[in-house]
N, C-alpha and C positions, 0 to 999 in steps of 0.2 A: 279340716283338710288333712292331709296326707302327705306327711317326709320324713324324711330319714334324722334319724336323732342320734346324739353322740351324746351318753350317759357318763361317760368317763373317760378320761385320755388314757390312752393308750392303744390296746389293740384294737383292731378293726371289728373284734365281735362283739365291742362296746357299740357299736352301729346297731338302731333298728329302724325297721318300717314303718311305723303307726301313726295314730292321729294327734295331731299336735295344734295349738290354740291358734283360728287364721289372726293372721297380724293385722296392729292398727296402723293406718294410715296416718302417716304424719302433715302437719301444714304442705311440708315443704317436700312431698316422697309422691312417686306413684306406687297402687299395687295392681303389680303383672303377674297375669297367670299363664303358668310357664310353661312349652313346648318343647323345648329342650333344656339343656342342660350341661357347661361344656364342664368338664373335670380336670384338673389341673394338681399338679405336683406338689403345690402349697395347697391343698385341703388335705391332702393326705399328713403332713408335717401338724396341720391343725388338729386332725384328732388323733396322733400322737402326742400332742400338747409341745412339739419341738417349734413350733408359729414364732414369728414376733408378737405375736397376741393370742390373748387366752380367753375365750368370752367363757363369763358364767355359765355349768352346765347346771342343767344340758339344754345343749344349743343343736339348731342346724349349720350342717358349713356348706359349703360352697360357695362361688365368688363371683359368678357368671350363668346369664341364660338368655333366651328368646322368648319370648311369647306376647301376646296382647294388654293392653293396659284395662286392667279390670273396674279402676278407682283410680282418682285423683286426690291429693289435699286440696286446701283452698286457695293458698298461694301458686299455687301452677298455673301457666296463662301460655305455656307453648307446647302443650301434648294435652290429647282428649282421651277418653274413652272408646277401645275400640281402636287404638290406634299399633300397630306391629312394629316392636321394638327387640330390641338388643340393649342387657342392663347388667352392669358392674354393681357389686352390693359388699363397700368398706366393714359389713356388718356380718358379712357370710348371709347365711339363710337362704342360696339359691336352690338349694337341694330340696325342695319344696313344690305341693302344687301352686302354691302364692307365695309371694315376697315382695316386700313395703320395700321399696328402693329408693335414693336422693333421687330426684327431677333432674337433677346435674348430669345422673350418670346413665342414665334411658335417651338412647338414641334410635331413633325414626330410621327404619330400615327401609332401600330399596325394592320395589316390586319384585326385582331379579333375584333378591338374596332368600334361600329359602333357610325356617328353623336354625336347622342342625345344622347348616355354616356357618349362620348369626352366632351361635352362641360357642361355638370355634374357633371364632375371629377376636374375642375380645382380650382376655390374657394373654395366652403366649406369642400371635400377631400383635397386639399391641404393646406387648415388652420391645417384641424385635421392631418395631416401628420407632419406636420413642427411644429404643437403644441406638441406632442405628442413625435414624435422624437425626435428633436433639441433643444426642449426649456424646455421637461419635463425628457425627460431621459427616457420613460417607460421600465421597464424592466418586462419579460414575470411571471407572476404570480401577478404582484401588483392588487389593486383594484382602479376599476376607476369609479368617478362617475361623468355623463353626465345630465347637466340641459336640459331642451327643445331637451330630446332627439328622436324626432322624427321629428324635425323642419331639413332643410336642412345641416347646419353644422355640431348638433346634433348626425343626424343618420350617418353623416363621421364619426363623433370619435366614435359612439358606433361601425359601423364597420372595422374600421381601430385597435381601442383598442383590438377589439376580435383577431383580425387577428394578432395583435401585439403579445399576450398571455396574455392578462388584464383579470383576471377578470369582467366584465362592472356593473354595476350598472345603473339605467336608471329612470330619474327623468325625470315625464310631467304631464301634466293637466290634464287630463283626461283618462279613462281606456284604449278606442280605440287607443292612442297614444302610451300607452305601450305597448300593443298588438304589434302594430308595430316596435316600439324599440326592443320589443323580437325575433323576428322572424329576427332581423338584426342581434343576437348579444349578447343580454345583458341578463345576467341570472337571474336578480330580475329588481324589477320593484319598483317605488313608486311613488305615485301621492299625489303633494306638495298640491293640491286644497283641496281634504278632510281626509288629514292627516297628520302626525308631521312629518318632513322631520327627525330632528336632532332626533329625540326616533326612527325612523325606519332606518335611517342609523346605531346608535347602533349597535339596535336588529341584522343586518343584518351582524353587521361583530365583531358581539360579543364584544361590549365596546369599540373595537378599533381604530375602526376611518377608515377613506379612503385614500390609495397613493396620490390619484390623482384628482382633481374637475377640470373638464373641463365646464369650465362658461362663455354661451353666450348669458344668461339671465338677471343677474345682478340682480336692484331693491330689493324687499323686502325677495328675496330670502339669499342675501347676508349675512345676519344676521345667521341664521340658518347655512348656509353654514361655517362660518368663527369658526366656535365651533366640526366640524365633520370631521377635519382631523387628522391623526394618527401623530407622530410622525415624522420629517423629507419631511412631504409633501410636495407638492405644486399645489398650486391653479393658474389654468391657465385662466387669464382674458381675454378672446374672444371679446365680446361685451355687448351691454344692449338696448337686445332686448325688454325687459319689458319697453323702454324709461326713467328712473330710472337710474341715475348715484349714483352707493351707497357709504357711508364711511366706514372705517375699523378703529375698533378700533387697534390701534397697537399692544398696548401689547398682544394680542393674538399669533400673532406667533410669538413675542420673547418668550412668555411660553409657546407656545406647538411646539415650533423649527420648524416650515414650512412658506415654501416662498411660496409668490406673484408673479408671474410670469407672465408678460403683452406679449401677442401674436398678433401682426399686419405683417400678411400677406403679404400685397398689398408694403409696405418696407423691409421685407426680400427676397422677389422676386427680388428687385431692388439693394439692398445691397448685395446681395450672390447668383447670375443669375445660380452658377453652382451647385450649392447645390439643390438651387429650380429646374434645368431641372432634377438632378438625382430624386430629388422628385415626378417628376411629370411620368420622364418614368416608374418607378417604380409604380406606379397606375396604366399605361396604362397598362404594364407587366400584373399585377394581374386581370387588368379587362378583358384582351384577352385568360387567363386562367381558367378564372371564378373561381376566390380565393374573387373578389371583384368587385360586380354591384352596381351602384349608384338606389337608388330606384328613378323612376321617377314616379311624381304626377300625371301630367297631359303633354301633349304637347299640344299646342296652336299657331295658326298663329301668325305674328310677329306684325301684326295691332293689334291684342287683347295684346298687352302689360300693358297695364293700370289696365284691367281686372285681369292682371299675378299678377301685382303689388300689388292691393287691396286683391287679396285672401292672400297674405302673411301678409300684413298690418294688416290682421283681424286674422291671424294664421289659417287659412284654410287650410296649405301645408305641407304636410308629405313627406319628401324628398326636390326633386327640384320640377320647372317646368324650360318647356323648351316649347320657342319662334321659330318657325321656318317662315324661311323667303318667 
């Protein structure tokens, strides 16, 4: 078969295209072959070797895809062959035309959902799902506000919180980025690069502050951010996409009563497999509804991976992109 391989960490021209050994099927794993392919912020951090994990090179990465289930182990007795799925892979190796995936984490897609949404929907909608949900509590009327909300996880919670009944809020770089935050979702906008994040979130919710910061920016935003919640909030730690690991002074939310609240993904998948499938069908549901489309950026062959890679690198990507094989 044929994927993309990461020879060494670091740059991206450690990535190549060629034939790589197809995978064995485990008891307990389907292998699907794959139609899409979504790309995500942490593959990129992975063949920079900055990951919380390091597999042996050379490895494939990626962490998400769509396509058909090619094979089954022998322990599997609720998916066949030939069945259209969407699959999370703790192991990377989506960047692949196959990849041997847990049975856990291959969920049975709706007729409605095509590909390239399927495999859109799984990381950064399912961050902002399981953020948002389970770890934040939203309840419909709070105010939520989203850093880099037009960047792929981003624009999940600004449409997942609207869909939820959040008010949204919609913090990004640039004008064009809110533009598109809006048109997802979010009913104010502000842009942190030429103006006060903390005096316009204020203004915008009248002295009071915000429910909710969904933050998967971190860096120099952090400061600003740890002074503009309300009452009882909490601040949901995503990642630090700005490469910038920031500090919190503490006493702030011992005197303004709101929690910190750290969201990793890629272990509550793994720690609560049945919570995350409800999670997940629950997206498909709404995307075969059309309550909830993932915006896609760009699709691109699966050889231009690197290429995928660097436009995120540089924040060129509004939404996803998606790799197709």
């Amino acid at each position: 078969m044929r994927a993309i391989v990461c020879q060494q960490f670091g740059d991206l021209d450690n990535l190549s295209y060629r034939e790589y050994p197809r995978p064995e099927v485990g008891a307990d794993e389907v292998l699907v072959r794959t139609r899409a392919v979504g790309v995500n912020f942490p593959d990129l951090l992975l063949v920079k070797g900055l990951y919380q994990a390091k597999p042996t090179l050379p490895f494939v990465p990626g962490l998400e895809c769509a396509g058909v289930i090619d094979a089954i182990g022998e322990n599997v007795t609720n998916l066949n062959v030939g069945d259209r799925v969407a699959a999370t892979n703790p192991a990377f190796t989506t960047y692949a035309e196959l990849t041997a995936v847990p049975a856990s984490n291959a969920y049975v897609l709706p007729a409605g959902v095509e590909d390239e949404k399927a495999a859109a929907l799984l990381c950064a909608h399912g961050t902002a799902y399981h953020a948002l949900s389970q770890r934040a509590k939203l309840r419909p009327g709070e105010t939520l506000l989203v850093t880099g909300a037009a960047g792929g996880t981003g624009l999940a919670a600004v449409q997942i919180g609207h869909a939820l009944g959040a008010r949204v809020i919609a913090a990004c770089s640039n004008e064009k980025k809110l533009d598109i935050a809006k048109r997802h979702g979010a009913e104010a906008g502000i842009n942190y690069r030429s103006g006060d994040l903390k005096a316009a979130v204020r203004e915008l919710t009248n002295g009071r502050g915000v429910d909710l910061i969904y933050d998967p920016v971190g860096g120099s935003l952090a400061e600003p951010l740890s002074r503009v919640l309300a009452w009882a909030g909490r601040w949901l730690v995503i990642g630090f996409a700005s490469g910038d690991i920031p500090n919190l002074a503490l006493n702030l939310p011992l005197v303004k009563g709101y929690s910190v609240v750290g969201v990793f993904w890629g272990n509550f998948v793994q720690r609560e497999p049945q919570t995350a499938r409800r999670n997940h069908q629950h997206l498909f549901d709404l995307c075969a509804t059309g309550k909830l489309q993932p915006h896609i950026h760009e699709v691109l062959p699966l050889e231009n991976a690197a290429k995928a890679l660097q436009m995120i690198a540089t924040r060129k990507v509004n939404g996803k992109i998606v790799l197709k094989p």
